[in-house]
Every structure is written in structure tokens, then in C-alpha cells.
C-alpha positions in Angstrom: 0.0 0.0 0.0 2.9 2.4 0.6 4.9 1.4 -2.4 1.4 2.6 -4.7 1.2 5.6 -2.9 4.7 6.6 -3.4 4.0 5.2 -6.7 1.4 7.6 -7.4 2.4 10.5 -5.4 5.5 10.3 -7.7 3.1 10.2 -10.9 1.3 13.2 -9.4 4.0 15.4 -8.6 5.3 14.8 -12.2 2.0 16.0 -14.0 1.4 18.2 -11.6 3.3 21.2 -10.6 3.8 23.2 -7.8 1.8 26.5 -8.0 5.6 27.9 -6.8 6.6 26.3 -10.4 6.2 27.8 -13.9 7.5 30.9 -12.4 5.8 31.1 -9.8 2.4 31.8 -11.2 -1.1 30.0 -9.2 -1.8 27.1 -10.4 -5.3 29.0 -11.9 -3.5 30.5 -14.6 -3.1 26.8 -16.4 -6.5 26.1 -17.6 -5.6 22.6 -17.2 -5.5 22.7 -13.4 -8.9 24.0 -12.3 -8.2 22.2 -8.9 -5.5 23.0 -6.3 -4.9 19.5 -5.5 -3.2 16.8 -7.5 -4.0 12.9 -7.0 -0.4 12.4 -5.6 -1.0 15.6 -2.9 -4.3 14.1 -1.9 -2.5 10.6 -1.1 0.6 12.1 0.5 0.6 11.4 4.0 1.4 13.8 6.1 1.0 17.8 5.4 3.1 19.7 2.7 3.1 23.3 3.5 3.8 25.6 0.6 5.3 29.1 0.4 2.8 32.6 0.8 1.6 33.9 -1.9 3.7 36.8 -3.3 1.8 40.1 -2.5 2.2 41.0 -6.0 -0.3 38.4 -7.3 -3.7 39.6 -7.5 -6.6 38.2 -5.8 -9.1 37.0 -8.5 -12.1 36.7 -6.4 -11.8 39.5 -3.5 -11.0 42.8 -3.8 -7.9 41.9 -1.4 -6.9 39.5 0.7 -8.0 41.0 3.7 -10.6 40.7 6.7 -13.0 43.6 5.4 -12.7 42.1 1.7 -14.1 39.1 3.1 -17.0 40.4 5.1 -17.8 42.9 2.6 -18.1 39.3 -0.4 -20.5 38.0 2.6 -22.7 40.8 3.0 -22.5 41.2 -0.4 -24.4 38.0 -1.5 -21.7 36.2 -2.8 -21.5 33.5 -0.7 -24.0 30.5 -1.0 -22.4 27.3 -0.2 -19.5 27.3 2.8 -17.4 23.9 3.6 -16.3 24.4 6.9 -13.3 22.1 8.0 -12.2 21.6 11.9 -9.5 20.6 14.3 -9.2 19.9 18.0 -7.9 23.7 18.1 -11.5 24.7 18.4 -12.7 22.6 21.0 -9.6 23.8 23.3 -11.5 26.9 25.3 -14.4 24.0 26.0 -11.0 22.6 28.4 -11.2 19.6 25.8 -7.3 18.9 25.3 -5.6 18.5 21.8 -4.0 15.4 21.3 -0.4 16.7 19.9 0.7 19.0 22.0 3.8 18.8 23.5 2.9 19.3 27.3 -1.3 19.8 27.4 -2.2 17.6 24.6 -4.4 14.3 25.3 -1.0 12.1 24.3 1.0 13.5 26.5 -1.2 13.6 29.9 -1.7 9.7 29.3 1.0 8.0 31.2 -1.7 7.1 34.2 -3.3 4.5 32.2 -0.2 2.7 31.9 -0.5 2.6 28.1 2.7 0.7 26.0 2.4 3.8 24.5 0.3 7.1 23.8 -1.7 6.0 20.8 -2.5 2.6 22.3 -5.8 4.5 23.9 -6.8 4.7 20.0 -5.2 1.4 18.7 -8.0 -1.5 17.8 -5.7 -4.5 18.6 -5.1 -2.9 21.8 -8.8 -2.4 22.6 -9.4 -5.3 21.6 -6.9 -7.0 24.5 -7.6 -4.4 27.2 -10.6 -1.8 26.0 -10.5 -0.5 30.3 -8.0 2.7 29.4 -10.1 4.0 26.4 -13.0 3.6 28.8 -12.0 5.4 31.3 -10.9 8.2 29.2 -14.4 7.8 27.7 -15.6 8.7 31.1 -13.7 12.4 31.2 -14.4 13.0 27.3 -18.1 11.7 26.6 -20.0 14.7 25.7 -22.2 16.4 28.0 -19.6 17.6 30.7 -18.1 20.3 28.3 -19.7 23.4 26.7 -19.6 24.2 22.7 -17.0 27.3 22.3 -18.5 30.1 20.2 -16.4 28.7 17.1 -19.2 26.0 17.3 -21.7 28.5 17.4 -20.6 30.2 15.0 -20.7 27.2 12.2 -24.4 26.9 14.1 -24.7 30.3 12.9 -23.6 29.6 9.0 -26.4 27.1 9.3 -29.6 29.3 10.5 -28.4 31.5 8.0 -28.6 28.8 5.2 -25.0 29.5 4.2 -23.5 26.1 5.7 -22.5 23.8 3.0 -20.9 21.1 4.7 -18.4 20.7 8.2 -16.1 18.1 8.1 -14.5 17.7 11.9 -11.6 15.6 12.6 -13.4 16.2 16.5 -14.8 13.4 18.5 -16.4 15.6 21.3 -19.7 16.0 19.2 -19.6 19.8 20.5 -20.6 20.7 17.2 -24.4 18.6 17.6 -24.2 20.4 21.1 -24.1 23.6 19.7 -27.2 22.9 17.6 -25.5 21.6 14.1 -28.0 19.4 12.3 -26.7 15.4 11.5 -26.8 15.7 7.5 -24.6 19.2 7.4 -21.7 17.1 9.7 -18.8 15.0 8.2 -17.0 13.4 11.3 -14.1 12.5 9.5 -12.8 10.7 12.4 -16.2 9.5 13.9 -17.3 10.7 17.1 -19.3 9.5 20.1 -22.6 10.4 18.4 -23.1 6.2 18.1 -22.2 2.9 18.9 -22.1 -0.5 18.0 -20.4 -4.0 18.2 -17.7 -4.8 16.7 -17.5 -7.7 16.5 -21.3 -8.3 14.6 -21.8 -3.9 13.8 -24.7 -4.4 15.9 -26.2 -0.3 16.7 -26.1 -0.5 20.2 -28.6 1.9 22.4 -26.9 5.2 23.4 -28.5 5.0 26.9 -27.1 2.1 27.8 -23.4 3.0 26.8 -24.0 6.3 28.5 -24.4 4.1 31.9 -21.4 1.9 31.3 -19.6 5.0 30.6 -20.6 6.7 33.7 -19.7 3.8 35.9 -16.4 3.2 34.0 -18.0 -0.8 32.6 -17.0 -2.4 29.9 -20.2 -2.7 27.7 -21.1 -5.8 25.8 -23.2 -6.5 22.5 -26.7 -7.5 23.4 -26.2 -9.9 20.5 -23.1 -11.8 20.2 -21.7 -10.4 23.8 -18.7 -8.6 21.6 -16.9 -5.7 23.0 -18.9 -2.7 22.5 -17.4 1.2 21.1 -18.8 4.3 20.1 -17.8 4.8 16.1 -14.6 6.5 16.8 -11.7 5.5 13.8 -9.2 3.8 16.0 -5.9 3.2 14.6 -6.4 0.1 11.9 -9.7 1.1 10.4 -11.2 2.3 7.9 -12.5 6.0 7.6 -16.4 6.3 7.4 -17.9 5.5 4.4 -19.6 9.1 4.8 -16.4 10.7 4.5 -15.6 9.0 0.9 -18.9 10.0 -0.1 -18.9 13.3 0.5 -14.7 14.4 0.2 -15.4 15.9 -3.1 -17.9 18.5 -1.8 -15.4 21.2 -1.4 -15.1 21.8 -4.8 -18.5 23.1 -4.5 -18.2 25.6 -2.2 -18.0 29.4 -3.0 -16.4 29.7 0.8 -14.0 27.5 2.8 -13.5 28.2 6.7 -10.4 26.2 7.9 -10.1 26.3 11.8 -8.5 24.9 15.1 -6.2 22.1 12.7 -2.8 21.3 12.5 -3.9 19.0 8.8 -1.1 16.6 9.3 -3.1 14.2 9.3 -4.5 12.5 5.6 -6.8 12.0 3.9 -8.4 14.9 6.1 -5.2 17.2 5.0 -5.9 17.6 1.8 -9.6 18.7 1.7 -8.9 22.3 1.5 -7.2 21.6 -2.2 -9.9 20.2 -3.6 -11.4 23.4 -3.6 -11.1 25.6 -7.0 -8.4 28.2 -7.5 -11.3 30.9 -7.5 -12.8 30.1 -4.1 -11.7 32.4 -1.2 -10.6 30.3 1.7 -9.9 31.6 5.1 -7.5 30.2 7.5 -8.4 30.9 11.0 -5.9 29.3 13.0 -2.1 29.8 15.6 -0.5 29.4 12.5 0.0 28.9 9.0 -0.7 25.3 7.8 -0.9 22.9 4.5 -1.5 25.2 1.6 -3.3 27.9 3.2 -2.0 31.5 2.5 -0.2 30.6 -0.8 -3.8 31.1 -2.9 -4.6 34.0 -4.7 -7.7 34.4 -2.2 -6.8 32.8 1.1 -7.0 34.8 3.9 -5.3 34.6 7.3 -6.7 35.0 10.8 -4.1 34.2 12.4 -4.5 33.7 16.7 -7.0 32.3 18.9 -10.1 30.2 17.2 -12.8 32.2 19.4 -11.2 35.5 19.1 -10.9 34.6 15.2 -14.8 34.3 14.8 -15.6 36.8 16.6 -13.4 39.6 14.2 -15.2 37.6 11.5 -18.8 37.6 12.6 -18.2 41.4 13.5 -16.6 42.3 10.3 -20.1 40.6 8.9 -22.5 42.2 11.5 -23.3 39.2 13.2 -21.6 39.3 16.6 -24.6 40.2 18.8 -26.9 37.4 16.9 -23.7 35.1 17.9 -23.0 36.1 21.3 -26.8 35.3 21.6 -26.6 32.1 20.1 -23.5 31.3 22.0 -25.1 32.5 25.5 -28.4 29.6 25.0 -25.5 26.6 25.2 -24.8 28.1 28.8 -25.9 25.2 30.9 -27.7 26.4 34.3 -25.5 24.7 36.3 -21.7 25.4 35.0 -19.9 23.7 38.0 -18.4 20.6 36.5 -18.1 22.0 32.5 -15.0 21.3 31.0 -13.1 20.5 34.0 -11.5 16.8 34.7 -13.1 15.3 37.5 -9.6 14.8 38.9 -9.6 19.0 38.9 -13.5 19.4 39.9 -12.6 17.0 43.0 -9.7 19.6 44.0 -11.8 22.9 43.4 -14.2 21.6 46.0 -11.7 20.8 48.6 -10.6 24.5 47.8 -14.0 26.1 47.4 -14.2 23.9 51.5 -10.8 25.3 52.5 -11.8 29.3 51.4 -15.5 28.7 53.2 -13.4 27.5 56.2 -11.0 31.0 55.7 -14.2 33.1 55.4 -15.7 31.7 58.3 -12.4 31.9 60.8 -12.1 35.7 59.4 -15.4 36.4 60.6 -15.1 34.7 63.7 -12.3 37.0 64.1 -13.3 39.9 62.9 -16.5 39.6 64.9 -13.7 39.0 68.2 -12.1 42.4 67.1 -14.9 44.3 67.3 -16.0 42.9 70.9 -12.6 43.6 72.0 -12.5 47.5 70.4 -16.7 48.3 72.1 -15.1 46.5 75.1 -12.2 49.0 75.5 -14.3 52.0 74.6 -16.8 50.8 77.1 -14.0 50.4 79.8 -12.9 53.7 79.2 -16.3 55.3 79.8 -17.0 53.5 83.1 -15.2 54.8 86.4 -13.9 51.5 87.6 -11.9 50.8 91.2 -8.4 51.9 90.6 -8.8 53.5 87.9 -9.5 57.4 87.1 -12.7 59.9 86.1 -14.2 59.6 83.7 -12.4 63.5 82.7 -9.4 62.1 83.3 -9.7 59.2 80.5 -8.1 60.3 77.0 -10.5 61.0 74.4 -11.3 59.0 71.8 -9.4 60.3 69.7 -6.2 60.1 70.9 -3.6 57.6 70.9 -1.9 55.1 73.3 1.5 54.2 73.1 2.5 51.2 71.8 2.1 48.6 74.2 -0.5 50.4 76.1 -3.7 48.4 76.9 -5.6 50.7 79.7 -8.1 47.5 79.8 -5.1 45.1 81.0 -2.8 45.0 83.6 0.7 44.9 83.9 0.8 41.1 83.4 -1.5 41.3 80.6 -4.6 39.8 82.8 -8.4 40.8 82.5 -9.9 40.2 86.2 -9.2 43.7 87.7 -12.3 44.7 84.6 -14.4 43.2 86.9 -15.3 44.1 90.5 -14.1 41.2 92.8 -17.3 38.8 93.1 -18.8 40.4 90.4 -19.5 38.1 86.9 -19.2 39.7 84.1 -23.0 40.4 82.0 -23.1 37.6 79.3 -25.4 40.4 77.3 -21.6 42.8 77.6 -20.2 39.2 76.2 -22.3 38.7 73.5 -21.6 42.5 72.2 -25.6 43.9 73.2 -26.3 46.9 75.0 -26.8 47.0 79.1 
């Protein structure tokens, strides 16, 4: 399978050029390459990134490769049909880790399963030996505990607005369906937790059941054949979904591409934004730079934070108070546990106990202070044995030295406040009037 590949990556390559070839013209100046992509790019593995576009080149769609450009072909009613395509990056802000990088991502924060290695969570001959680790990270991911981001929102928005083509997700978090994204406008590239079945006999198993095993960290079995059960995630060794064959083509129908939150180094996935025409504006927004965005005649770049990214886009449109709205409604009424680890939900308890404990010991002394301060002020007003008038007291508003406590005696003691035989009032304890 890797020899044909490289065979016809090889045969690709040599038909079809580089848009940096033929000196350095786009590839949409050769009638013969409507297409960005080539057969041998589209079966590359991996992610070939090419250089940006000289700022000399023209746009031949936009006016200019720019934000306002863009907004400005929206509003304009040029935009009909938009293929969005997503990455882990947007589900980030929902506290949903990547699963590449170097010290947050998912990979790297495995080593408490005990794994032989990282991917081994993901691997099919490995599930199918010990499924009990991809279980109990089942448990932590399994939708419901996290909140769409407004990046899911928004591609709910390109939806109500009957602009949404297609989304194809590499995501498994089904934040997208969350945020409202109807079933037939989603690609899961990767499948998702949105269904289950056997599979040993493919056998559709019932979605409350595995959300109980789930829960309780069980290892659910086929009602059928008693095989081991899984939602319809592609581990490693199988086959993408039949879906995504069908419908990989599609962006070559699109008069808009949205590329967010993806690193695309990972194929077939990598290569859907090629298969778009030369013509078709695409828009990056992303950390960085990847694949072949930025080196088309009318790819823009929003480079930064997905969220933040959206939001400059949906303003630039006149949609950020419709999204905002749209965003708030996924706000769940009880936000305590949302996109926190239960490992991390467990230690902001015993924090939120340790602060209540603070508050109420700062109270208590507070409330001690203040006895003490109406206590002194009351001593000072009363003519007590040993002591002098009332005249003779300092006013209120001047000060002792430091170390002087007219209240104490020279050891420090309280019982000449008191007459001899005398107990003290509990009301002059408690702080109320006599």
C-alpha cells in the first residue's frame, strides 16, 4: 500500500506542478489545473506546507486578501455554499485537550493509564486486549460535561443562516451537535461518540445504555453476540467512514472554505482544502499557518485564537450580537463541573471547602475584634476601682502608646475589669447593649 502511494504521489507530482513552479504563477493561470490538489498531494501522507503567496499576485475573487474584503463578499451576497473544515484547536477553550501537543495535549497527559504507548488508547488490537483505558478516558471525554466554544456557534450560525454547505470535523467531542449543528450538514471525519455498535457483529447499540457503562467506567457488551462494544470513533487500523468518501469531493462546491482549530497533518483529512477551486476564497483561522493555506490567490489569514478569530469575522459581517446570543443559550444552568477533569472538579471543592473554612475563621475573628474595640471603649467610659474619672480618661481620639492596653494589667490579665465577686453580664459578652 505504501509502495502505490509513493507510486502515485510520484506520478502526481510529475503531471502536476507546484503552484511555486512555472515561475511562480497560481496554479489558476493553467487552464488545465482547475483544482489545487493533485492525486499524488491528496494521497501524501502527512502535510506539505507551501510558500505565501507573493503580494504582487492579484486576488481574482476578493478585492484583497483582507478581513473587510471578506466580510464585505459576505454581506455582499456572494457567498451561498461554505465547507467548513475543523480541528481539535476549536474545542480547546471547552477545556477539551488537543491530542499533539507537547505538554497539554491528550498524548502526553496519558502515562496514568499505563499505556505501552500514547496512541494505544486509540489502537484496535489494543482495545481489543484491554478496551478498560479507552474507557476510562471515555468517562472524562463523553459529551455532555463540556460546553460548545462560540467557534461551534458560529458554524451553528452559518447554518440558520442557510449559508452552511458542509463541516467536516476531525473532533470526537460532538460539540458541534451540542451547539445545535443538524446530523446531514456534519462529516465526522474521524467518527465521534454520536453512536455505537459492536464490533465484533456492527450491531447499533442503544446510546442509553453505553452512556451508563460510561458513567460507571464498565466495559459494555453486544446484546447480541456479547462482543466488546465502542462508540464509532476510527481507532488506529480502520477504515474511515464511508460518509467521509462519499462526500470528500464536496469542497469543490463551495464558494467559501472556513479552515479552523487544525494542525492538517493528518491525511486523507489534509488535503480537503485543495480540492477546492483556484477561485474560491478560503480563510485560515488558525495559531498558525498550515498545509497550503495562505499561498492562494484568495486565502486569507486570521491568524490567533479560534474564538477570538470568529468573533473579528462575525463582526466584520454584522453578526456578533446574533452570535454572542446564540453562544449565551448553550450556557448550561448549572456550569460547575463544565470542562473540568473530574480529577480538577474534586480539587476545586476541597478548595472552594478550604476558602469557606478562611471566610468563616475571618469572621469569627473579625467579629472578636470588634467585641474587644466596644469593650475597651466601654471600659474607658465607666469609672472603675483603681482607675481614674471619667475626665481624666483620653479621648477618643487620641492615641496610646505602643504597648498600652488601659483595659489590661501589667501582666497582661483581664480580672481587675471586673469588681471582685462580680460576673461579668453575658449580654456585655455577647456584644448587646446593658
Amino acid at each position: 500500500m505504501n509502495l502505490f502511494r509513493s507510486v502515485i504521489a510520484a506520478i502526481g507530482r510529475k503531471h502536476k506542478p507546484h503552484r511555486s513552479q512555472a515561475g511562480g504563477k497560481p496554479n489558476s493561470h493553467n487552464p488545465k489545473n482547475k483544482w489545487r490538489c493533485s492525486v499524488g498531494r491528496f494521497f501524501n501522507m502527512g502535510n506539505e506546507e507551501s510558500s505565501p503567496i507573493d503580494e504582487s499576485v492579484p486576488p481574482q475573487t476578493l478585492p484583497a486578501r483582507t478581513l473587510e474584503a471578506l466580510s464585505d463578499h459576505i454581506k455582499n451576497g456572494k457567498v451561498s455554499r461554505i465547507v467548513v473544515m475543523t480541528g481539535a484547536g476549536i474545542s480547546t477553550s471547552a477545556g477539551i485537550p488537543d491530542f499533539r501537543s507537547p505538554d497539554t495535549g491528550l498524548y502526553a497527559n496519558l502515562a496514568r493509564l499505563n499505556l505501552p504507548y500514547a496512541e494505544a488508547v486509540f489502537d484496535i488490537s489494543y482495545f481489543r486486549k484491554n478496551p478498560m483505558p479507552f474507557y476510562t478516558l471515555a468517562h472524562e471525554l463523553y459529551p455532555g460535561k463540556y460546553r460548545p466554544t462560540i467557534t461551534h456557534s458560529f458554524i451553528r450560525l452559518l447554518h440558520d443562516k442557510g449559508l452552511l454547505l458542509k463541516l467536516f470535523t476531525q473532533n470526537i467531542d460532538c460539540l458541534e451537535r451540542e451547539a445545535g449543528v443538524p446530523d446531514d450538514k456534519i462529516v465526522e471525519a474521524h467518527g465521534s461518540f454520536a453512536r455505537q455498535s459492536c464490533i465484533e457483529c456492527s450491531e447499533p447499540y442503544p446510546e442509553a445504555d453505553i452512556k451508563r457503562h460510561i458513567a460507571d467506567k464498565e466495559i459494555p457488551r453486544c446484546h447480541q453476540c456479547k462482543g466488546l462494544v465502542k462508540p464509532e470513533i476510527v481507532f488506529f487500523g480502520e477504515q474511515l467512514p464511508a460518509e467521509f468518501f462519499r462526500h470528500r469531493s464536496l469542497p469543490a462546491e463551495a464558494d467559501l472554505c472556513i479552515v479552523m482549530g487544525t494542525s492538517l497533518t493528518v491525511q486523507p483529512f489534509a488535503s480537503l482544502p485543495d480540492v477546492t477551486p483556484d477561485s474560491t476564497p478560503r480563510v485560515l483561522i488558525n495559531k498558525e499557518r498550515v498545509g497550503s493555506l495562505g499561498s492562494g490567490t484568495d486565502d486569507v489569514l486570521i491568524l490567533g485564537d479560534c474564538d477570538d478569530g470568529v468573533r473579528k469575522l462575525a463582526n466584520a459581517c454584522g453578526w456578533l450580537d446574533e452570535l454572542e446570543g446564540l453562544w449565551a443559550k448553550t450556557a448550561p444552568k448549572d456550569t460547575g463541573e463544565l470542562g473540568k477533569p473530574a480529577a480538577e472538579v474534586a480539587k476545586r471543592d476541597k478548595d472552594e471547602q478550604l476558602e469557606d473554612e478562611i471566610d468563616k475563621l475571618t469572621k469569627d475573628v473579625d467579629e472578636t475584634l470588634r467585641l474587644s474595640k466596644w469593650h475597651e471603649e466601654k471600659v474607658r467610659d465607666e469609672k472603675l476601682p483603681g482607675s481614674a474619672t471619667k475626665s481624666d480618661q483620653p479621648k477618643s481620639s487620641d492615641t496610646t502608646s505602643s504597648g498600652d492596653r488601659p483595659h489590661e494589667d501589667s501582666d497582661g490579665n483581664l480580672g481587675h475589669v471586673f469588681v471582685q465577686g462580680q460576673k461579668p453580664d453575658r449580654r456585655v459578652m455577647k456584644g448587646e447593649e446593658t
